[in-house]
C-alpha positions as CSV (number, residue, x, y, z in Angstrom):
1,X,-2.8,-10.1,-23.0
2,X,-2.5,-7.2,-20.2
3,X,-5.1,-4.7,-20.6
4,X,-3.5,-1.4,-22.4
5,X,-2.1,1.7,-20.1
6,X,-4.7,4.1,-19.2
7,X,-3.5,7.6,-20.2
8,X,-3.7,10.3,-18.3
9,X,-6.3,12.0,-19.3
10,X,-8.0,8.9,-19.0
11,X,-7.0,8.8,-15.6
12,X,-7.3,12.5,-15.2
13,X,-11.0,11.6,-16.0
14,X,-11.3,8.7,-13.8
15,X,-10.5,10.5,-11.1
16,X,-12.8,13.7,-11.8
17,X,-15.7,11.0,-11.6
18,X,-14.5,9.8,-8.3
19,X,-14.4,13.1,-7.0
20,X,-17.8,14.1,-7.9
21,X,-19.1,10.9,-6.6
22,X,-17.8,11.4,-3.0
23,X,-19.8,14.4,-2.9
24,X,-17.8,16.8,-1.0
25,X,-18.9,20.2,-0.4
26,X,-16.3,23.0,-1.1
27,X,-17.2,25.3,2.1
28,X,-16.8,22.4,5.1
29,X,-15.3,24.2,8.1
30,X,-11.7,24.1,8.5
31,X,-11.3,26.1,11.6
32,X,-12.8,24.4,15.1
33,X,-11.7,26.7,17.6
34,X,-8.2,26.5,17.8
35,X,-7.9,23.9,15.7
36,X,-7.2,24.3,12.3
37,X,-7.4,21.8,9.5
38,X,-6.1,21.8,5.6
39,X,-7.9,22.1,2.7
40,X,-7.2,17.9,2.7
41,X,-7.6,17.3,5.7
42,X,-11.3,18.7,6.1
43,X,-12.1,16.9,2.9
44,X,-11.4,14.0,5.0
45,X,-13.1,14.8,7.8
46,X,-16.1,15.4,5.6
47,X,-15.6,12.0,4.4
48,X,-15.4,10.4,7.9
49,X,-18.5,12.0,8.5
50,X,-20.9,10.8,5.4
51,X,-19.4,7.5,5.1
52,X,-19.5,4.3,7.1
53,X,-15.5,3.2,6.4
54,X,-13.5,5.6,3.7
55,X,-10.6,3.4,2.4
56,X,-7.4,4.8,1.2
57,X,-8.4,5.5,-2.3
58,X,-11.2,7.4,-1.1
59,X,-8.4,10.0,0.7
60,X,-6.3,9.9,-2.2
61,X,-9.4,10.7,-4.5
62,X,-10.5,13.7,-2.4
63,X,-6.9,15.1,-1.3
64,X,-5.4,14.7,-5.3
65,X,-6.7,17.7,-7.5
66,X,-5.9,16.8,-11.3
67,X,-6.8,20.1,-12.3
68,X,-3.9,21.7,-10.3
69,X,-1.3,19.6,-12.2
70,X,-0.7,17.2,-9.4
71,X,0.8,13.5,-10.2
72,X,-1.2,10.1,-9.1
73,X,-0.8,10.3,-5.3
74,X,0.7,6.8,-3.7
75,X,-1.7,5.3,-1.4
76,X,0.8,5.3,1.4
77,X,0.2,9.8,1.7
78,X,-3.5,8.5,2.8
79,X,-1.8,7.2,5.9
80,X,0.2,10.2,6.1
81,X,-2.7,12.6,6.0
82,X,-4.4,10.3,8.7
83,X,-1.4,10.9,10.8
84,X,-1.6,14.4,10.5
85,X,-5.1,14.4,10.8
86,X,-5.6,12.3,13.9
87,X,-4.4,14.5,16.8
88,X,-6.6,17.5,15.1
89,X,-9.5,16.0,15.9
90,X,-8.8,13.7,18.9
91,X,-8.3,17.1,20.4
92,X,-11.9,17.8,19.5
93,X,-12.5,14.7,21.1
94,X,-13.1,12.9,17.6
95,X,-10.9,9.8,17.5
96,X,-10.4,8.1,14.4
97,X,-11.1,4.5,13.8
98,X,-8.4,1.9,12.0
99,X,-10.1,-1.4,11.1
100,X,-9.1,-3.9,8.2
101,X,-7.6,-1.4,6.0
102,X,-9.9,1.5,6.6
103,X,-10.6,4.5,8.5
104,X,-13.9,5.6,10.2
105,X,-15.5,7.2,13.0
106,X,-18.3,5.8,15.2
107,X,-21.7,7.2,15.5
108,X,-21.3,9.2,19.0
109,X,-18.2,10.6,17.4
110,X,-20.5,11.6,14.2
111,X,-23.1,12.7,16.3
112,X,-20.5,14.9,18.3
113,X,-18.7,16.1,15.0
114,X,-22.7,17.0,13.7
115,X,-22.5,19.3,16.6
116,X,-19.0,20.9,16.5
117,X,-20.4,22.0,12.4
């Protein structure tokens, strides 16, 4: 038998969990310069920064607020965040990664980011 539908305050909940275990902090910069980044995209950044590889799910759990009323974001908006996101920072001189599914940054790029904060 398939395992029952989650409902969505089930999922609502689920998601509330995975939130709280990226540990994001509310108050990362947004503004570097003239460079400007969304609420999203700094929550990505942040991620970037504390973790080795963030996967889709990871964006899509740190951009998707259910609180707000949003629906379940499709994991194809992570890649559309990235794109957005991408010539933000490369012109910080922060170039994002892509490898096997994921997105990252590498240490001298932390180390630079570490800086810019």
């Amino acid at each position: 038998r398939a395992p029952a539908a989650l409902s969505r305050a089930e999922i609502a909940e689920g998601n509330r969990a995975l939130v709280a275990a990226l540990d994001l902090t509310p108050d990362f910069p947004r503004e570097f310069g003239e460079v400007r980044l969304t609420g999203a995209e700094a929550a990505i950044t942040e991620l970037l920064l504390k973790r080795a590889a963030v996967s889709r799910a990871a964006i899509l759990a740190a951009t998707h607020d259910p609180e707000k009323g949003e629906d379940e974001r499709q994991e194809k908006l992570a890649d559309v965040f990235i794109c957005k996101l991408r010539p933000k920072l490369l012109a910080l001189g922060l170039p994002i990664v892509t490898s096997g599914g994921t997105f990252s940054m590498d240490v001298a790029t932390k180390a630079k980011l570490r800086q810019l904060l």
